[in-house]
N, C-alpha and C positions, 0 to 999 in steps of 0.2 A: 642535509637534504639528499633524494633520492638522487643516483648518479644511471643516466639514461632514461628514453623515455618510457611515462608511467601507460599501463593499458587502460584501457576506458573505464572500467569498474574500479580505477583508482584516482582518474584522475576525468574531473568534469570538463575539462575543455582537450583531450584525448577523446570523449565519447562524444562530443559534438563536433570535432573532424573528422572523425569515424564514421557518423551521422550522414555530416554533410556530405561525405564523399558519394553516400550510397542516396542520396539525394531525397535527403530527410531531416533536412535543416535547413527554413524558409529565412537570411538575411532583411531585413526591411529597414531601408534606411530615411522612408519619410517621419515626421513627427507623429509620434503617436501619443492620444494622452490616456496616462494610466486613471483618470476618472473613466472607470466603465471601458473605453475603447480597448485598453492592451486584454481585460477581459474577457470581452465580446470575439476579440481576434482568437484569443484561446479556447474557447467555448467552441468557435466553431471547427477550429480545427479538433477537438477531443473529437466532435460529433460525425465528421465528416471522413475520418481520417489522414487528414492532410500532415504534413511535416510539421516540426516544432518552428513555431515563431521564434526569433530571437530578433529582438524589438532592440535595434543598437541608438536609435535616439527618443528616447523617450520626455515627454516635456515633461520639466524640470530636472533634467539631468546636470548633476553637478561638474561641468565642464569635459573634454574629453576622457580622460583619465581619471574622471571621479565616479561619484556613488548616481544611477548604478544601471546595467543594461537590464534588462528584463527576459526572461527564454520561460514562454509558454510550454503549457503541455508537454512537461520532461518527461515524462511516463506513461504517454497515451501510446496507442495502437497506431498500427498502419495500416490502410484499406487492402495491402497487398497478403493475402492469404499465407503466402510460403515465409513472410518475414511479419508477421501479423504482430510477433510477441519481442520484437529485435529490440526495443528501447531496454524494457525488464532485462532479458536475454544480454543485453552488454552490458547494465549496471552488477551482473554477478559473474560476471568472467566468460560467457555461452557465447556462440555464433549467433550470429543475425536471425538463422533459419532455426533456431532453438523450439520444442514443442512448449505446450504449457507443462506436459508432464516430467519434461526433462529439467524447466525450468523449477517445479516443486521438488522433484528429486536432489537436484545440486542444492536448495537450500536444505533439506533435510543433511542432505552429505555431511553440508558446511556446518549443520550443529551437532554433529555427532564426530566431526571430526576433532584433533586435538587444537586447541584456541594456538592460536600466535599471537603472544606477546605484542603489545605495540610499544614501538620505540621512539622515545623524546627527542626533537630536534632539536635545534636553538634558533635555526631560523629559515623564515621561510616567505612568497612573495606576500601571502597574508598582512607582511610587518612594514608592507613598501607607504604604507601612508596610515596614520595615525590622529584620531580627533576625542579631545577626552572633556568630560564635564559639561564646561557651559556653553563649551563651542558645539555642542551635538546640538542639532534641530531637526528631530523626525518631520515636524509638520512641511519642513522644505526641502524633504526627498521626494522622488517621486513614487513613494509608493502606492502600490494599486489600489482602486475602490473596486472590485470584480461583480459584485453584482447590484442593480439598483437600489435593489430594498437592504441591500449589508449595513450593521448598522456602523460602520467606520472604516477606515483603510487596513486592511490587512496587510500587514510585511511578511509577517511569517509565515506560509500557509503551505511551503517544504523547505523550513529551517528547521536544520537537528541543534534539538536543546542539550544542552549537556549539563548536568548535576549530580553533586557525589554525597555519598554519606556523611555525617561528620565524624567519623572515624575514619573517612579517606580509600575503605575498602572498594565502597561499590561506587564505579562510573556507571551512570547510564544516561543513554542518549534514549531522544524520544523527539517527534515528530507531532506537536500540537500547535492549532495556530495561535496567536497573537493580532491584535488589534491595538494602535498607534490613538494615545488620548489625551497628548503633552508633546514638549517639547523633547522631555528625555523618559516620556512613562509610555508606558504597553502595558495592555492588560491580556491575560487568555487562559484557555480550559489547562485550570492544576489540579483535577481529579483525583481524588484520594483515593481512588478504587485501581488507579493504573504507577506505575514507578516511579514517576515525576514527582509525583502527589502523595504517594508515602514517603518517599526522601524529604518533599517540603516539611510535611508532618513530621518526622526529625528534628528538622531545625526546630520549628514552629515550639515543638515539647522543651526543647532548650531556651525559648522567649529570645530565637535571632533571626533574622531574616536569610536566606537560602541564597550563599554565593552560587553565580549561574552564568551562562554564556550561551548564546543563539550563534551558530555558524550557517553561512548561506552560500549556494551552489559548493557544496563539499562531493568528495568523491562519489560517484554513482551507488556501492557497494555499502557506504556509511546510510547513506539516506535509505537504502530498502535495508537494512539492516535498525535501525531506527526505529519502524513503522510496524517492526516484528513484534508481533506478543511473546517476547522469550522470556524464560523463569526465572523469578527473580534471583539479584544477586550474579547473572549473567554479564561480565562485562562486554559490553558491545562492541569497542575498539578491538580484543582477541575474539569477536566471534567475526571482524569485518577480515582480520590478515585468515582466517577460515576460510571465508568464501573467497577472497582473493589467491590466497597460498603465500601472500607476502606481508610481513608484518607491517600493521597499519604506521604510519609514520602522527603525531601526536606533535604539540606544541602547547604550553602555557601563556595560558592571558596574561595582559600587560598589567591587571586590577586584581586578580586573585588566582589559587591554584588549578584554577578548571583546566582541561585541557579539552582540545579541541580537533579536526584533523587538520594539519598542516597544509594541504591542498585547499582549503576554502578559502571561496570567495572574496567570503566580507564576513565580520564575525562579531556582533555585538559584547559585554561584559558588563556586569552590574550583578543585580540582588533581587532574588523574589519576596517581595515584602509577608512578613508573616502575620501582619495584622491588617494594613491598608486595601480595601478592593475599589473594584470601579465597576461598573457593569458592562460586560461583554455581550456583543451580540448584536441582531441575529446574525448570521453566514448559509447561503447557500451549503445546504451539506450531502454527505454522502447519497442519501436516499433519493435525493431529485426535489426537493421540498427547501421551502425556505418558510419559517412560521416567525411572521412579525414579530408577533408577541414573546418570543421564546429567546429572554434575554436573564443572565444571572450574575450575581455579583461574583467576583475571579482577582484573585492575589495581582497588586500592580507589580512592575515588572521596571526596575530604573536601571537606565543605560548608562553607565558611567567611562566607557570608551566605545568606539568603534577604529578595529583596524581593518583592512580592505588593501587588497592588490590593484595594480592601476585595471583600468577600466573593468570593473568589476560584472559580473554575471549573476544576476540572482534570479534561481528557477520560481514560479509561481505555479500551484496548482489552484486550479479555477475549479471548486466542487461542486457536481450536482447529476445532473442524469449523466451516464454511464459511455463511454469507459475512460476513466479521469484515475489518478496517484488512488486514489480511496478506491476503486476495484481494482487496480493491475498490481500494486504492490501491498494495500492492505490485506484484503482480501483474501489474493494470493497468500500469500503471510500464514493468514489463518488455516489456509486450507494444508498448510505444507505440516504444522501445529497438530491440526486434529488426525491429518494421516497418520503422524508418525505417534501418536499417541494411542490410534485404535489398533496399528500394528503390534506397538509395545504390548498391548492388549491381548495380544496373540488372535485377533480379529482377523479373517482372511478378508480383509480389505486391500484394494492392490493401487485404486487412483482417488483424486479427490479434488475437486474443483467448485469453483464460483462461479456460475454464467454473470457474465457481467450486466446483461439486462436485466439480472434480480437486485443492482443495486446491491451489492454484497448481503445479502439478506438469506438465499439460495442456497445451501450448501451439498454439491452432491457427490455420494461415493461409490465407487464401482465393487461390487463382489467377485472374489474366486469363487466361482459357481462349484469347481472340483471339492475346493477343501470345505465349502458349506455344505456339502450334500456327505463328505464325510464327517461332519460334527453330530451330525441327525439330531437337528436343533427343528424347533419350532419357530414361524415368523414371527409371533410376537416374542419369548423368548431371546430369538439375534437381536432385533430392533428396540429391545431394550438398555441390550448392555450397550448398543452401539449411543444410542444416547446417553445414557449413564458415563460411562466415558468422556462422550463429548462436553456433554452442557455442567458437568460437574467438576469443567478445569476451567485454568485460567483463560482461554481464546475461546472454551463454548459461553461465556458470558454475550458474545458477540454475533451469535451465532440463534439464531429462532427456529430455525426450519434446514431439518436436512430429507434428501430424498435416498433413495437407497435403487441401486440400479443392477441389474446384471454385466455379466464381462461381455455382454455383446453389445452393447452401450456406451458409446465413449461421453463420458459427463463433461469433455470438453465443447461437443455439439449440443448445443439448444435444441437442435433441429429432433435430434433424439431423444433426448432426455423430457420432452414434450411427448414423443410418440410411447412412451416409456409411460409415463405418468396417466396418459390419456387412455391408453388402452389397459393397461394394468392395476393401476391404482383406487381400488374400489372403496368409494366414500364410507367413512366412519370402520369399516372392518382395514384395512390397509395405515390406519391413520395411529401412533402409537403417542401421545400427550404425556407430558411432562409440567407437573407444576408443582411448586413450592420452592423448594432452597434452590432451584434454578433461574437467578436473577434476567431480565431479559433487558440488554442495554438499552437506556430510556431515550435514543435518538433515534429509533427504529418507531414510524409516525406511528402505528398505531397503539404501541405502548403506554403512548400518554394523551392519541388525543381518540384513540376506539373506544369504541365499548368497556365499562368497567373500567377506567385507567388506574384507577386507585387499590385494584386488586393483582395479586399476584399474577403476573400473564401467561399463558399455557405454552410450550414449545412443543415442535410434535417431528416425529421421527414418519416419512411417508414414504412406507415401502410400496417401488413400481415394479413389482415383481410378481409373478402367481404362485401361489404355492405348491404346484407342482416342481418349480426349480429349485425348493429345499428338498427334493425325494430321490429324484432323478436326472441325469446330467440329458438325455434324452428327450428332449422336450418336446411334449404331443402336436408341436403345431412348427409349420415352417414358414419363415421371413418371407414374404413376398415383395422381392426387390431387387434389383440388378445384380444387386453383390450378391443375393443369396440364391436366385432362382434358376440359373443358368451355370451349366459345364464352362471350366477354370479358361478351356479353349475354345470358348464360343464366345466369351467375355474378352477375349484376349481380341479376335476378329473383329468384333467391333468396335473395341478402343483404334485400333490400326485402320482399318477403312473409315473410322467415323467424317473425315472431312472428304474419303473419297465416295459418300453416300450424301456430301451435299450440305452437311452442319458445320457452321463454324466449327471451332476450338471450343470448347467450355469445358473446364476442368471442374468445375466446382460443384458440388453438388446442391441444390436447391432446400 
């Protein structure tokens, strides 16, 4: 076991004293019940910005010491502007004050950097209590029911899965949820089109059922490591000691070889069945939608131990309108994906972001104005390859809509990327569509329930640029605006006298 303590990006209850200290972790020690309430309590803080709940009595809690507290909103925002991104920002190693752009950069770093190894423990607090077989009773945990219309209690909704090849080569972890429909059975999305779900298919080709392991509240760095669309055959324990700088520490389950991080919480063990399903669904999901109707049959899922450290922590993410785990780590994820992809490109792309009020649906990237205006390219031209790129790899699957912005636009502000769009972006001529072998992931609503669902769905690349900014760095028209319209020293005067002309403080711009 590690000797000294771990940083927050290694260790979950490290970034929840860390948290707390900066007074962003909300204790509650009345009864809460996880039917709907510890839900509703997360929900409002994703929306509100408030601290993370960590709900230490939850009804049905299995005694002090047992299964299990509940910590809302691990990955939501903070209403404070300068620390806005501080939850993400400590799950990868960053200061509280981290930008979104600093924080896309470090994950880029951390895949291009050399993997560290992770190393096997033998023991860890994970092993301090043990329940196997027919002593497990999901239905008398407390796990949550998050929204009213869910069709059953979700446990896992940011547990990293872990599942290996059956040749032992590839671990990969992966972040899908699970729904509780037994005593010792779960069912949840094994997608054939993402990692989990071609390793199941593996076994499945073999006629075995898929040894597996769900870990909950694991280090900060494993969970947004998880959630990453990385290439396959990437193992994810040496891309988490990357983003950390220290090799991940790893432990095997008490039922089979899986290993797990030794830092977690609570960790289930069992088998994904390769023939039995059950139907899952529906769940509040990423887009802000929940569609009754939209339930499918899904591999069940038997628990055959659970080990867990005393009084346990397990994070919940509560999905749906924005900004919840599904924009601040997915999202981000992707966007960190397609930058360094259009880069590899030789693309003068320099940022790339997901406004989180698009519901990760948005994807916008910022241009070198310098190095586009020396390629003497065409708009439609750039805005092709830049989709061709994106939507023709594995994270543009997820991806429908990107905007394309100048370097005078930070894609981090809505506020511009609106004013971008709005005055630039000229209907039908600015708009560049993408259809056919560009699958468009079928939980994006109006894939399956718009117009035509049954045809292939169009992606479109919407350049908010004019076309004079591919010719000329000189651009025939000038910003009209505080930053742009006034001498460096007349801006500076007014910052300085602004409260002695009588205006509060307000830093922030509108």
């Amino acid at each position: 076991m590690s000797a000294g303590k771990l940083s927050a990006a290694s260790s979950l209850r490290t970034f929840l004293e860390e948290c707390k200290a900066e007074g962003d972790v909300v204790e509650i020690g009345l009864e809460v019940d996880p039917h709907l309430e510890s839900g509703a309590i997360s929900r409002r803080a994703y929306e509100t910005g408030s601290p993370m709940p960590l709900i230490n009595n939850p009804k049905g809690k299995d005694g002090p010491e047992g299964l299990f507290r509940i910590l809302g909103a691990p990955v939501g925002v903070r209403n404070d502007r300068a620390t806005r991104y501080a939850r993400l920002a400590k799950s990868i190693g960053l200061p509280s004050n981290a930008t979104g752009h600093d924080i896309i950069q470090k994950l880029i770093a951390s895949k291009k950097a050399e993997p560290i190894p992770s190393v096997q423990v033998r023991d860890a607090p994970l092993k301090e209590h043990k329940i196997f077989g027919d002593e497990i009773d999901l239905l008398k945990l407390p796990v949550p029911k998050n929204h009213a219309s869910d069709g059953g209690r979700y446990f896992l909704t940011y547990g990293l899965h872990s599942v290996q090849t059956p040749d032992g080569k590839w671990v990969n972890w992966a972040i899908t949820r699970c729904m509780v429909i037994g005593k010792r059975q779960l069912t949840g999305l094994v997608d054939v089109k993402q990692d989990i779900g071609a390793i199941w298919a593996m076994w499945k080709a073999q006629g075995k059922d898929t040894p597996w392991a769900c870990a909950l509240g694991v280090p900060p760095a494993a969970a947004v490591a998880s959630g990453m669309p990385l290439p396959k055959f990437v193992n994810e324990p040496d891309y988490v000691g990357a983003i950390t700088g220290v090799p991940m520490e790893v432990i095997k389950c008490e039922t089979n070889d899986i290993v797990v991080p030794a830092q977690s919480e609570v960790v289930l063990e069992g088998t994904i069945s390769a023939n039995e399903t059950a139907l899952e669904g529906p769940m509040g999901e990423y887009h802000g939608f929940l569609f009754p109707a939209k339930k499918s049959p899904q591999p069940v899922m038997t628990v055959n131990a659970i080990t867990y450290r005393s009084n346990p922590i397990v994070p919940i993410s509560v999905a749906g309108r924005s900004p919840d785990e599904t924009h601040t780590v997915w999202a981000l994820s992707i966007c960190a994906e397609i930058l360094d992809l259009l880069q590899q490109a030789d693309l003068p792309i320099t940022k790339a972001w997901c406004p989180y009020e698009s519901q990760a649906i948005w994807y916008v990237v910022q241009v070198d104005r310098k190095r586009l205006v020396e390629m003497k390219t065409t708009p439609e031209v750039f805005c092709r390859k830049v989709g061709e790129v994106v939507f023709s790899s594995k994270p543009g699957r997820f991806v429908p809509k990107i905007f394309v912005v100048g370097d005078n636009i930070d894609p981090s502000d809505l506020h511009e990327v609106v004013w971008a769009e709005a005055t630039k972006s000229q209907p039908q001529d600015s708009d560049f569509f993408f259809v056919g072998n560009y699958p468009t992931y079928d939980l994006v609503p109006y894939a399956t329930h718009g117009f035509n669902p049954h045809e292939p769905q169009a992606k479109v690349v919407r350049l908010c640029m004019l076309p004079a900014e591919f010719k000329t760095l000189d651009r025939p028209w000038i910003e009209a605006s505080f930053r742009a319209s006034y001498p460096e020293e007349l801006k500076k005067k007014v910052l300085d006298n602004w409260r002695a002309y009588g205006f509060e403080n307000n830093h922030v711009n509108l």
